[in-house]
N, C-alpha and C positions, 0 to 999 in steps of 0.2 A: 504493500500500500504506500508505504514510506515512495520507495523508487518511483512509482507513478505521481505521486505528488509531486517531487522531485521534475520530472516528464512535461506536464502540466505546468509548473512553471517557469520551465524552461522556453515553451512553446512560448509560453505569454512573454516571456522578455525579447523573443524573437518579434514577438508581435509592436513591441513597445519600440525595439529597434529601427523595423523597419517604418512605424510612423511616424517618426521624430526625422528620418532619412528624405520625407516627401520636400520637410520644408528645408532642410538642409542643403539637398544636392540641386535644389533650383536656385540656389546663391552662388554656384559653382557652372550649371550646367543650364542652357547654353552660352553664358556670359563668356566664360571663361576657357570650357573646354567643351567643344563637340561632343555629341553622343557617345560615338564607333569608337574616339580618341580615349573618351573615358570610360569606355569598358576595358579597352585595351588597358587600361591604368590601374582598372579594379581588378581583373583577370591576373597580371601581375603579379602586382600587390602582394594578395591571395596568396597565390599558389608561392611566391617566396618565404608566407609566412608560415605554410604548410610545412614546407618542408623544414626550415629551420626549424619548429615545434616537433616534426617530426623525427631528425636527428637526434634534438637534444632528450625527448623521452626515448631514445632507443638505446643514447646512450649512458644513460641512468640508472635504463633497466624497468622504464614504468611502461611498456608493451611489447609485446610478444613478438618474437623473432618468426613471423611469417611472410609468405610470399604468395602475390595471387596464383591460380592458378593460368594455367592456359586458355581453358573452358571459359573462364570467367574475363579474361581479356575484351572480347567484342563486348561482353554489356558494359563495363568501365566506358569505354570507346562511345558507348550507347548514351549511360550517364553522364557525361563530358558532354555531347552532343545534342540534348534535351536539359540537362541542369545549367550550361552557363553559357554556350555557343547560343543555340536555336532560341533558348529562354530569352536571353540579353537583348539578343541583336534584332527580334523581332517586336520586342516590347517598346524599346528608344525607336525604332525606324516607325512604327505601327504608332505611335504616340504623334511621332510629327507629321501624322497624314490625318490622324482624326481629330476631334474635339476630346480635353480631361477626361470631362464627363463619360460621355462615350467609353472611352478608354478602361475608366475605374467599372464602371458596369462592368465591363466584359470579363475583367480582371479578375472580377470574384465570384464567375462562374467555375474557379478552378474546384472547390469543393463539391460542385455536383459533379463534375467530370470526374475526378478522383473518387468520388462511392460507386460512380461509374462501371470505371474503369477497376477497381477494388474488386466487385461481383464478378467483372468478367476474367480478371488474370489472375485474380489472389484468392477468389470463389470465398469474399468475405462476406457475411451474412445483412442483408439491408435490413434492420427493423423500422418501426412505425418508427419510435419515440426517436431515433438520431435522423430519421428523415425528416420528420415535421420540424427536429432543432436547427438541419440546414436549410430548411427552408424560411423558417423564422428571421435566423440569421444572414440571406441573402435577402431577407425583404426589409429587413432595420439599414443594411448597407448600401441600398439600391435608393432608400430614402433619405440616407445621412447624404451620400452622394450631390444625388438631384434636388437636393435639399439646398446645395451653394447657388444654386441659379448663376452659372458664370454662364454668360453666351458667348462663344469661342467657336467657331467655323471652322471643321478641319479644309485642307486645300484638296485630299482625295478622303472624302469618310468611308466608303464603301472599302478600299485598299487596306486604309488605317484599322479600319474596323476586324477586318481578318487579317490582319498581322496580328493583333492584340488579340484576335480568340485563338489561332496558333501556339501564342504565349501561353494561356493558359491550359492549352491544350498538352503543350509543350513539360510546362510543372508539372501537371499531373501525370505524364508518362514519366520523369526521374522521379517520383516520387516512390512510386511503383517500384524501378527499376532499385533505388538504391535500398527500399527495405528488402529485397532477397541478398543483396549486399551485406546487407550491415547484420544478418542472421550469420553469417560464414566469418567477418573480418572483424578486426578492432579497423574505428573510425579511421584511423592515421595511415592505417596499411595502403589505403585507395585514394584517398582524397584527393593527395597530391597528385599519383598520377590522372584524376577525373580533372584538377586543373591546369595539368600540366597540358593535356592532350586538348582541353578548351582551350587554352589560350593558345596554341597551335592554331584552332581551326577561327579563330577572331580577328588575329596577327592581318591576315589578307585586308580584314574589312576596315580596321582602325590604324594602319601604316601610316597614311596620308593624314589623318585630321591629327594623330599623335605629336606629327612632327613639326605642327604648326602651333602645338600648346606655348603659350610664353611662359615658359617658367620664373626665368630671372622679372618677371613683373608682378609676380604672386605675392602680397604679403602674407602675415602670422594667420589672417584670420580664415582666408583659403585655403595655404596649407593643414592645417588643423580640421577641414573639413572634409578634405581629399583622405587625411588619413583615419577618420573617423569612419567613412563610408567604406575603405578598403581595410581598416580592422575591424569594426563596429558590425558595419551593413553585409561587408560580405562574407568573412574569415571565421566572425563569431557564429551571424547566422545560424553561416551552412554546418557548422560542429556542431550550434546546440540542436539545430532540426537532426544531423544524424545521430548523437545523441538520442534524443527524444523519439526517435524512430524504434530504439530497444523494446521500448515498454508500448508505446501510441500505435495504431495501425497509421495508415495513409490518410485515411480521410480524415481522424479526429486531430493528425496534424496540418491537413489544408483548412479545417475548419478556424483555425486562429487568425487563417487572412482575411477575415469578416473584422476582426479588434484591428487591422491597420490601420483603417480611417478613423477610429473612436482614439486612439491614441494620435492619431495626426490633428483632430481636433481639438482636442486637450491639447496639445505642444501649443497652437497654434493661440487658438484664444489666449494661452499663460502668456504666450507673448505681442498678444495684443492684437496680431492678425486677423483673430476672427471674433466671435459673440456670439456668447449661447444663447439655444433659443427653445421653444417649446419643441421645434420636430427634432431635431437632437437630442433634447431629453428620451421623447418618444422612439429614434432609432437605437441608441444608446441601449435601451432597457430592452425591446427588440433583441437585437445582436447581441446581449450577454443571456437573459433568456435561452434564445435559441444554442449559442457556445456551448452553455449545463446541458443543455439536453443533449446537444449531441455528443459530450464528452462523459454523461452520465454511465458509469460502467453497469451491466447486465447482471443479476444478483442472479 
């Protein structure tokens, strides 16, 4: 029980991460550095800080002296491919074809996708009660969302719009892929190579915007946001999700991307940004509602 609680709130700090990350990395991004350029920077990043954590616990002694197998190489290759290639690059690209809003919809359809896709590859059992909690919970999110009334015209909606459902589409197949993973390995054994083998296949697409970042023009308060987002958003993350993947199935860990926007509103208003309001109160309660229910365990 302990370790599950432990799970649970790990997801939720995931969740708390990446809502404090909306407002942050739009002080950086596209000001400062290009999409492609800055994945290519968080891909990086990452995968340097992998492996250096991964050395230093190897050589310690705090994880097991294994090696993948052979078998298991193409799904790495797969999870590389769907967790931070196909995920990244279609979510920034699909973002500046359509409208936020648009965008955030689409986004958190990953949780149906994921119970989805759970019934059909992992033959995980769909009940009432975690259905009705994801549905709760995409209907408190759909209304936090649409609830900004920002009017924002993408330049191709239809394009933008399925690159952003790919994305989601995109999470929920590594989601899949990395829990048969993470039953076989300690976290650290793959990681690095799922980012070592992304940032291979991203390198093509963020070359050119990389090489045109001004670095020497960046003061403290950029830097510190660059390395927030590629410790914080990306490095922590992806550990605490694989982590939390021991004990969580797939879906009651895509179900926390419902708290991104409740915790991005909360950042936002503390900082002045925004103002709460009655339909916030009402998606708010929504969306955590919905989270219990679906993370509510089966007696």
């Amino acid at each position: 029980m302990q370790s599950r609680v432990a799970a649970l709130a790990g997801a939720t700090l995931v969740s708390i991460i990446y809502g404090v990350t909306f407002t942050i990395a739009k002080d950086v991004m596209p000001a400062h550095i290009q999409p492609f350029g800055f994945i290519l920077i968080r891909v990086a990043g990452a995968c340097l800080l992998f492996w250096i954590t991964f050395f230093l616990l190897r050589f310690f002694g705090k994880i097991p002296k294994e090696n993948l197998s052979k078998a298991d190489i193409p799904v790495v290759i797969a999870a590389a491919f769907f967790g931070v290639a196909l995920n990244m690059l279609t979510f920034f690209k699909g973002l500046s074809y359509t409208s936020p809003i648009s965008a955030a919809v689409l986004m958190v359809s990953t949780p149906l996708i994921v119970m989805i896709l759970s019934a059909i590859l992992l033959k995980e059992r769909i009940n009432l009660v975690k259905s009705v909690g994801i549905i709760l919970g995409l209907a408190g999110t759909i209304l936090l969302i649409v609830g900004k009334k920002a009017v924002v015209v993408g330049s191709n909606e239809n394009l933008g719009n399925l690159l952003v459902f790919i994305n989601a589409l995109s999470y929920g197949f590594y989601l899949i892929i990395v829990k048969k993973l993470m039953d076989k390995y300690n976290a650290f054994t793959f990681v690095g190579w799922i980012y070592t083998i992304g940032f291979l296949m991203v390198l093509p697409f963020g070359f050119n915007e990389f090489q045109q970042v001004p670095f020497s023009a960046f003061d403290f308060s950029i830097w510190w946001k660059i390395v927030f987002i590629i410790a914080g958003s990306t490095y922590l993350t992806y550990l605490l999700n694989l982590v939390t993947m021991r004990k969580l199935s797939p879906t009651i860990v895509a179900v926390f991307i419902y708290l991104q926007p409740v915790f991005a509103a909360v950042f936002a208003i503390g900082l002045g940004k925004d103002a709460l309001t009655t339909d916030k109160l009402l998606a708010g309660a929504l969306i955590f509602i919905g989270v219990a229910l679906s993370v509510k365990k089966k007696k």
